[in-house]
C-alpha positions as CSV (number, residue, x, y, z in Angstrom):
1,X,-18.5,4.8,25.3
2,X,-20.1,1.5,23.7
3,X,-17.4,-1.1,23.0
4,X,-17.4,-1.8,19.4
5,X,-19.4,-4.9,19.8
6,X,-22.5,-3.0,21.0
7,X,-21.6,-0.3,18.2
8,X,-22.4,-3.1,15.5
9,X,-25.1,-4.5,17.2
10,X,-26.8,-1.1,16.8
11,X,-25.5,-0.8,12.7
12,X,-29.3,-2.1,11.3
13,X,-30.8,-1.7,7.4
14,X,-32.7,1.1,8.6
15,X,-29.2,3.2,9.9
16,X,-28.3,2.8,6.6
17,X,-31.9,4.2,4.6
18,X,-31.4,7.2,7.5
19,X,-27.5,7.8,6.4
20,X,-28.7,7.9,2.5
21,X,-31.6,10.4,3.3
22,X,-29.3,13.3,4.7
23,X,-26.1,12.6,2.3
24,X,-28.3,12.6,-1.4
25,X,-27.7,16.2,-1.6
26,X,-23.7,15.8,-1.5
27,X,-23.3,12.6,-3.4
28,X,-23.8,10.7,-6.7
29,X,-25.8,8.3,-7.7
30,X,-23.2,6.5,-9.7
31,X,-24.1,4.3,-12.5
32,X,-24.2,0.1,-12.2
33,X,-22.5,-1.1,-15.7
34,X,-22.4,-4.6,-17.1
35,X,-20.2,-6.0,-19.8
36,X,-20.9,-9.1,-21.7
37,X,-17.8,-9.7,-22.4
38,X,-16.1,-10.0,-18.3
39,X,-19.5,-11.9,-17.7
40,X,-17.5,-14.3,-20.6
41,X,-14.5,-14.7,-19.1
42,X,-15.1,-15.0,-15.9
43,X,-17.7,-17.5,-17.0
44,X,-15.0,-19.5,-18.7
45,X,-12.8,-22.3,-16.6
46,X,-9.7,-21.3,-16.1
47,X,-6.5,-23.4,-17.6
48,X,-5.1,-26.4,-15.4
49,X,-1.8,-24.6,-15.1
50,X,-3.5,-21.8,-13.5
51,X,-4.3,-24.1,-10.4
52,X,-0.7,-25.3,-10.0
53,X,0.5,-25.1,-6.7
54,X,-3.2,-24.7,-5.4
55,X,-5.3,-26.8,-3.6
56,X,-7.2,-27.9,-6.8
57,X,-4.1,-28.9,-8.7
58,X,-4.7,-32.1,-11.0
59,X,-8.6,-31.1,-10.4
60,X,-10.9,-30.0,-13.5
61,X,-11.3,-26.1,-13.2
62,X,-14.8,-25.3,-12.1
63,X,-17.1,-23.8,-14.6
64,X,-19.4,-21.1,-12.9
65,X,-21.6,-18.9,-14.5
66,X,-21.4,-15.3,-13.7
67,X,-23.9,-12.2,-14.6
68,X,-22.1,-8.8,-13.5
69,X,-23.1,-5.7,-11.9
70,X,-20.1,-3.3,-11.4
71,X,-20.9,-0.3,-8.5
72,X,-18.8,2.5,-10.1
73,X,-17.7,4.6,-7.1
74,X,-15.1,5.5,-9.1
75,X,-17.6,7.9,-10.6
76,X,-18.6,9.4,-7.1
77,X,-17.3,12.5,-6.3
78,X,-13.8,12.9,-5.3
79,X,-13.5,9.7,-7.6
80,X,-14.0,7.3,-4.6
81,X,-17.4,6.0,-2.4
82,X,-15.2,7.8,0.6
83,X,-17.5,10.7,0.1
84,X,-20.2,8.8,1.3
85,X,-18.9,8.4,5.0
86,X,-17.2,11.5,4.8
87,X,-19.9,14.1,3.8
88,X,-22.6,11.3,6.6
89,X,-20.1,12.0,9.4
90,X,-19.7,15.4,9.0
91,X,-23.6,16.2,9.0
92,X,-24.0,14.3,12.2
93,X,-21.0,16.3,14.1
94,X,-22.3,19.4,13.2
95,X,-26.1,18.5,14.4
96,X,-24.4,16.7,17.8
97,X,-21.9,19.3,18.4
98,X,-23.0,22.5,16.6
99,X,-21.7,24.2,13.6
100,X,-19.6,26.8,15.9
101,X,-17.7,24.3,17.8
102,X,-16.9,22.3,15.3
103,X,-16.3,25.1,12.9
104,X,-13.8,26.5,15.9
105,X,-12.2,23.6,16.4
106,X,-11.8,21.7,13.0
107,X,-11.8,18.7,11.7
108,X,-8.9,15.6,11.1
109,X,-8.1,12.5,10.0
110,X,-5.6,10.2,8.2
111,X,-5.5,8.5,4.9
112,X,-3.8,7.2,2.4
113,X,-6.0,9.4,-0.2
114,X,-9.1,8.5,-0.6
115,X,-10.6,9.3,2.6
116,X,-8.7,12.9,2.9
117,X,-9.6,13.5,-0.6
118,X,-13.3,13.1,0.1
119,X,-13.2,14.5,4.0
120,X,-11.2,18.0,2.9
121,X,-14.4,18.3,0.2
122,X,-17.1,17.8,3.1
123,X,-15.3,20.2,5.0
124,X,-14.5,22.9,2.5
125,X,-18.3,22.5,1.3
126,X,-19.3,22.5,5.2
127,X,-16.8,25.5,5.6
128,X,-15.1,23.7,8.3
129,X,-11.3,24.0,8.7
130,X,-9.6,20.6,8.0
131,X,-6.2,18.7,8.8
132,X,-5.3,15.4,7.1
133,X,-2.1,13.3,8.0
134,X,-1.5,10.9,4.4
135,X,1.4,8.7,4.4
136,X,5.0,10.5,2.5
137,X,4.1,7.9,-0.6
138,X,0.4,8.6,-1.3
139,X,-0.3,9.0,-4.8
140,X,0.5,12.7,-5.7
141,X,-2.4,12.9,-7.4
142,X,-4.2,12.1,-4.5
143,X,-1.9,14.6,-2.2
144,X,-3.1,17.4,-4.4
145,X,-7.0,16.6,-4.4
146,X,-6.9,16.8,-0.7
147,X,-4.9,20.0,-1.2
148,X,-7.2,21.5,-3.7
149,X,-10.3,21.1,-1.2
150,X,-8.0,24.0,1.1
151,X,-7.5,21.2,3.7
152,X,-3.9,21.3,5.2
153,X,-1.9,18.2,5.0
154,X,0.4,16.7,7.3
155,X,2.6,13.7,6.2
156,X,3.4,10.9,8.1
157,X,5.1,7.7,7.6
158,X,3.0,4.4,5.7
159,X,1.6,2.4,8.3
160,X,-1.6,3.2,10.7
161,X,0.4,3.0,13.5
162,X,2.1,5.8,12.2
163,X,-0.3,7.7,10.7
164,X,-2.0,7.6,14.4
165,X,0.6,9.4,15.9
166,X,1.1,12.3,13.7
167,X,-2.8,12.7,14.2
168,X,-2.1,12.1,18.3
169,X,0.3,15.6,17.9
170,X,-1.6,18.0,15.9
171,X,-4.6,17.1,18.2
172,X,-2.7,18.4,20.7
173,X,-2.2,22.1,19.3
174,X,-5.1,22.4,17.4
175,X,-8.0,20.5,19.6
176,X,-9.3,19.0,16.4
177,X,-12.0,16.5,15.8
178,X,-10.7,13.1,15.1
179,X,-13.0,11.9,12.0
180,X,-11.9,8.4,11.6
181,X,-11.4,7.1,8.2
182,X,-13.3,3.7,8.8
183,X,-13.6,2.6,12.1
184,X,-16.7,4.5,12.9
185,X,-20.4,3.9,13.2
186,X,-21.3,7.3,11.1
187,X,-18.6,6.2,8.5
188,X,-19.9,2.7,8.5
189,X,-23.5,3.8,7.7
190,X,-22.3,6.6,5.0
191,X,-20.4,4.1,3.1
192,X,-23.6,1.2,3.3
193,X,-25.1,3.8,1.0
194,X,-23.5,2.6,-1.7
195,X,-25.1,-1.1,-1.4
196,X,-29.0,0.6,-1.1
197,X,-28.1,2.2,-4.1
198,X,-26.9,-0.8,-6.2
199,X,-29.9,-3.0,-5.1
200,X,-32.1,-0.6,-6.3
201,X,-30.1,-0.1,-9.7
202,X,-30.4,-4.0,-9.8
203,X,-33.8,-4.5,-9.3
204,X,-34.3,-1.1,-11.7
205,X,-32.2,-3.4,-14.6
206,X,-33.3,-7.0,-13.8
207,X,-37.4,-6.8,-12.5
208,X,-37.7,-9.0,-9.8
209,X,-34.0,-11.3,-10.3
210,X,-32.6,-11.9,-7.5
211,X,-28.9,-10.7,-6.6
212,X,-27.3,-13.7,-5.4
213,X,-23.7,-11.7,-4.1
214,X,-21.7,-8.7,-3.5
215,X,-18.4,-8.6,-2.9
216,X,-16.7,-5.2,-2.1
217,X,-12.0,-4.2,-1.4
218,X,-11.5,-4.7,2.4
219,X,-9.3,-2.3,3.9
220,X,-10.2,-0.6,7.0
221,X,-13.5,-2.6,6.3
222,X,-16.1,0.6,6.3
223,X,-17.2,-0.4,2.9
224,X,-18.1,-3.8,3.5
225,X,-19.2,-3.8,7.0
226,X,-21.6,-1.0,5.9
227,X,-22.9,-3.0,2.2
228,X,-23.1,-6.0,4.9
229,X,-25.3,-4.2,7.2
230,X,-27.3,-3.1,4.5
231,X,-28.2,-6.5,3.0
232,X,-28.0,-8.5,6.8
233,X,-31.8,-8.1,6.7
234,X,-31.9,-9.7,2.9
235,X,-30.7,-13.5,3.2
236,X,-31.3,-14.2,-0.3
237,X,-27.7,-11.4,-1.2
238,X,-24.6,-13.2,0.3
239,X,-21.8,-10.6,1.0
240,X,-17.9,-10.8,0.5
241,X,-15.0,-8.9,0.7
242,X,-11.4,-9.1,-1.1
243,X,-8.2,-8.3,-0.4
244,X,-4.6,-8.3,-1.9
245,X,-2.0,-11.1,-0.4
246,X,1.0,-9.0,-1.2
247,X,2.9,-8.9,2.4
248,X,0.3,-9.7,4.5
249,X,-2.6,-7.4,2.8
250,X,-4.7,-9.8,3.3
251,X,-5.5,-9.4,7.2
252,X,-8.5,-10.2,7.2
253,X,-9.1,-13.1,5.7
254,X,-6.0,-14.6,7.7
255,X,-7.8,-12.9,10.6
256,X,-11.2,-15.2,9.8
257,X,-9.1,-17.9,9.8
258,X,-7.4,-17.7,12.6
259,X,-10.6,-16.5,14.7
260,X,-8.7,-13.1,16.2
261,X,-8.9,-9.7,14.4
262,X,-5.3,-9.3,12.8
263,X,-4.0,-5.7,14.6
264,X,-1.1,-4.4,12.4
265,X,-0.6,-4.9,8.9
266,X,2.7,-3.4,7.1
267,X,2.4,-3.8,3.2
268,X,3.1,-2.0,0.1
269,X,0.4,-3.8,-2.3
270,X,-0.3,-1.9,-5.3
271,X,-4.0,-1.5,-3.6
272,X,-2.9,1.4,-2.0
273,X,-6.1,2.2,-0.5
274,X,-6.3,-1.8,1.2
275,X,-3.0,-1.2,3.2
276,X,-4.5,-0.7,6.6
277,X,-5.8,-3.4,9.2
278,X,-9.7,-3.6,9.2
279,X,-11.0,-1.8,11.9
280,X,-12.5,-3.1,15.7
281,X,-16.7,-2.0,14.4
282,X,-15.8,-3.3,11.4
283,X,-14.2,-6.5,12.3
284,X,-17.1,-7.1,14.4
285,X,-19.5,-6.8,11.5
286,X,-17.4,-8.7,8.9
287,X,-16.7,-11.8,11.2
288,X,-20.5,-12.4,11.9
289,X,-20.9,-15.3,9.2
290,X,-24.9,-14.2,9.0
291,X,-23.1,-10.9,7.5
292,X,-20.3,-11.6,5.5
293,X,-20.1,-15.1,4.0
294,X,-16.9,-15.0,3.6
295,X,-13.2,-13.1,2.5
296,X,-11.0,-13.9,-0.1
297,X,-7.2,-12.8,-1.8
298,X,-5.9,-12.2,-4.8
299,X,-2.2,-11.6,-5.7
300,X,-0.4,-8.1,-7.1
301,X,-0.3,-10.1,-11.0
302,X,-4.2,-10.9,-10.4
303,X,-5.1,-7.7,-9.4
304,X,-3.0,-6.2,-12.9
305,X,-4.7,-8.9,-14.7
306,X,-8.6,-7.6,-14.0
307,X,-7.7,-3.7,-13.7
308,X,-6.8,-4.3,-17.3
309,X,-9.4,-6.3,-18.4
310,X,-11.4,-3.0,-16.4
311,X,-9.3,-0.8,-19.0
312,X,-9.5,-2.5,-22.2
313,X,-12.7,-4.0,-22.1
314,X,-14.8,-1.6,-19.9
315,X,-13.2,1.8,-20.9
316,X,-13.7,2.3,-17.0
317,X,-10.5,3.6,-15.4
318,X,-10.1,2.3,-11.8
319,X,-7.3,2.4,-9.3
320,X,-6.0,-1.1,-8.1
321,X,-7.7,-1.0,-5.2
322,X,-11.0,-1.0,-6.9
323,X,-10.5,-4.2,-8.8
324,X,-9.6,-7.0,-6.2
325,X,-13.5,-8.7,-6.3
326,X,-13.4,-9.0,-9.7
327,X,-10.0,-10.6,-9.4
328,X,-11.3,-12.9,-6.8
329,X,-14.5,-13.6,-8.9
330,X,-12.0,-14.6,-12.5
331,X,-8.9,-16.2,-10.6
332,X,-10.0,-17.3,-7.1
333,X,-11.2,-21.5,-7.5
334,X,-12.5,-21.7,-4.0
335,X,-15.3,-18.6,-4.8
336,X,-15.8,-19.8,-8.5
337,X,-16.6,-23.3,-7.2
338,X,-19.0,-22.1,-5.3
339,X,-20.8,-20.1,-7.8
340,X,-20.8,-23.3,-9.9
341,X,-22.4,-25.4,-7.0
342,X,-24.6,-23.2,-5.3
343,X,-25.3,-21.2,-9.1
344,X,-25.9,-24.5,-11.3
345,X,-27.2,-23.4,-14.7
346,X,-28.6,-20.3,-14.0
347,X,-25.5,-18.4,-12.2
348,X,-25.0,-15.7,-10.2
349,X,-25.7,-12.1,-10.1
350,X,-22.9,-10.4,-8.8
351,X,-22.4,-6.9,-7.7
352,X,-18.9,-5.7,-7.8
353,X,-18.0,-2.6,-6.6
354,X,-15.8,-0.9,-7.8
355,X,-14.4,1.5,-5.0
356,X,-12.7,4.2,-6.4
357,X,-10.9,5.3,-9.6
358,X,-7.7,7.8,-7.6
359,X,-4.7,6.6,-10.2
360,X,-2.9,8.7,-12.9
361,X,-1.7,7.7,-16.3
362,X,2.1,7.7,-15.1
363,X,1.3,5.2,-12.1
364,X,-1.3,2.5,-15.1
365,X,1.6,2.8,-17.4
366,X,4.2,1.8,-14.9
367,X,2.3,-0.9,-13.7
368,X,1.8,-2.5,-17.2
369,X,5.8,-1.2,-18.4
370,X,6.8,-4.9,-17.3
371,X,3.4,-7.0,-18.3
């Protein structure tokens, strides 16, 4: 079995252009949005007071120019770019293994939501029995799209660790296929999909401007390893990632810093989806400066402060998880300074993807009952 070094050496553009050939049928081609008005604010120095307690206290705020781009997987199917890897994965088992063993033996995996929402529709679509093990305090909503796909569901407790070991036992009665949920070269490459698509969309919209970032969420990391495999062949697009800081979240950027992949994260952010330690192919991928540039966090009142802004300005309805690049784009100085510097007068063109929109009017309105 390659180690997970070699498995990211082999991760190329072209893996990625393969991935999107077999997976068009079964996906969307979601739409790339801008709005004047975030390009506005997020083009506007923030207030002095907002940099108390930072490293740029007593400093002027920088004054960066953005132009955005926003990715809306929360318009793919099952409401979340998860469909992507899923429905990639699942084709390749079925042409390595066959369509009778893997039928016979089933499919499973573990998720928080939006992976078992979007795996239960590959399988029901690929008639494949599934099993998926989602932590007791996943989003109902979320339970009963994985449910309404006819996939069983197991529940487990919050963390991975956990999650693992539920998935350890019913392997053992039911033989199943383990179809990880992002540490996984097929995943990696069905997820990438989503930044071929957007470059296009951008050069469709812009001619021949150059897009100067993207930034995706890092959870597991199969979103933005597989965006940063996309564009490692396309110098002139730096790639980022973003996480929440709530109770340690934010593993991977403290995991960059410290030079060592971080191996257990235990965290109740309200980016449900971002709970989960970035995985070994991943980490591989996003450590590799030439790759991703470079990861950042935001806090839980940041993340409320752009999913609105998302809401009321946008009319685009996104889960929390979605919004942390855009929160790291408005409210991180380090990243706006660097738009500023390296962006002068003419700015950036920023992607933002927006990862998925799996959230329910009762769990928006109790977010915002105390704002």
């Amino acid at each position: 079995m390659p180690s997970p070094a070699e498995t990211a050496q082999s991760l190329t553009p072209a893996a990625i252009e393969a991935a999107y050939s077999l997976i068009q049928p079964y996906v969307h081609r979601t739409p790339l949005l801008t709005c004047h008005t975030l390009d506005t604010i997020a083009s506007t120095p923030q207030s002095p007071d907002a940099l108390l307690g930072t490293p740029f206290e007593g400093q002027s705020p920088a004054h960066p120019r953005f132009r955005f781009f926003f990715k809306c997987e929360n318009l793919q199917r099952i409401g979340a770019f998860k469909a992507r890897g899923a429905f990639h994965a699942l084709l390749r088992l079925v042409a390595e293994r066959g369509e009778e063993e893997v039928k016979r033996r089933g499919v499973i995996t573990h998720s928080s939501g939006n992976h078992a929402q979007a795996l239960a529709l590959a399988a029901s679509t690929l008639q494949i029995p599934a099993y998926i093990v989602m932590p007791r305090i996943s989003t109902p909503s979320k339970i009963a799209g994985t449910r309404s796909h006819g996939a069983e569901v197991i529940f487990s407790g919050s963390t991975s660790v956990e999650r693992e070991a539920v998935v350890e036992e019913i392997q053992a009665k039911t033989d199943a296929i383990l179809v990880p949920p992002y540490d996984d070269f097929n995943i990696i490459c069905g997820q990438g999909t989503s930044g071929l698509e957007l470059a296009a969309q951008h050069a469709e919209l812009t001619g021949s401007r150059t897009l100067d970032a993207v930034i995706t969420p890092v959870g597991g990391g199969g979103l933005n390893s597989g965006v940063a495999t996309f564009f490692s062949d396309k110098p002139q697009t730096r790639v980022f990632g973003a996480e929440p800081s709530f109770e340690g979240a934010d593993d991977c950027r403290r995991g960059l810093q410290a030079g060592q992949r971080v191996e257990a994260v235990s965290t109740l952010t309200i980016a449900d989806g971002l709970r989960t330690p970035v995985g070994f192919i991943n980490w591989e991928v996003i450590s590799n400066k030439k790759k991703v540039e470079g990861v950042f966090a935001v806090t839980e009142n940041q993340i409320k402060a752009a999913m609105r802004l998302v809401l009321e300005r946008m009319k685009v309805v996104i889960e929390p998880s979605a919004v942390v690049g855009l929160a790291a784009c408005l409210f991180d100085e380090d990243l706006r300074r660097r738009v500023e510097q390296e962006g002068g007068e003419d700015g950036w063109d920023v992607a933002v993807v927006f990862s998925g929109g799996n959230t329910t009017v009762e769990a928006i309105a109790k977010l915002f009952s105390s704002v």
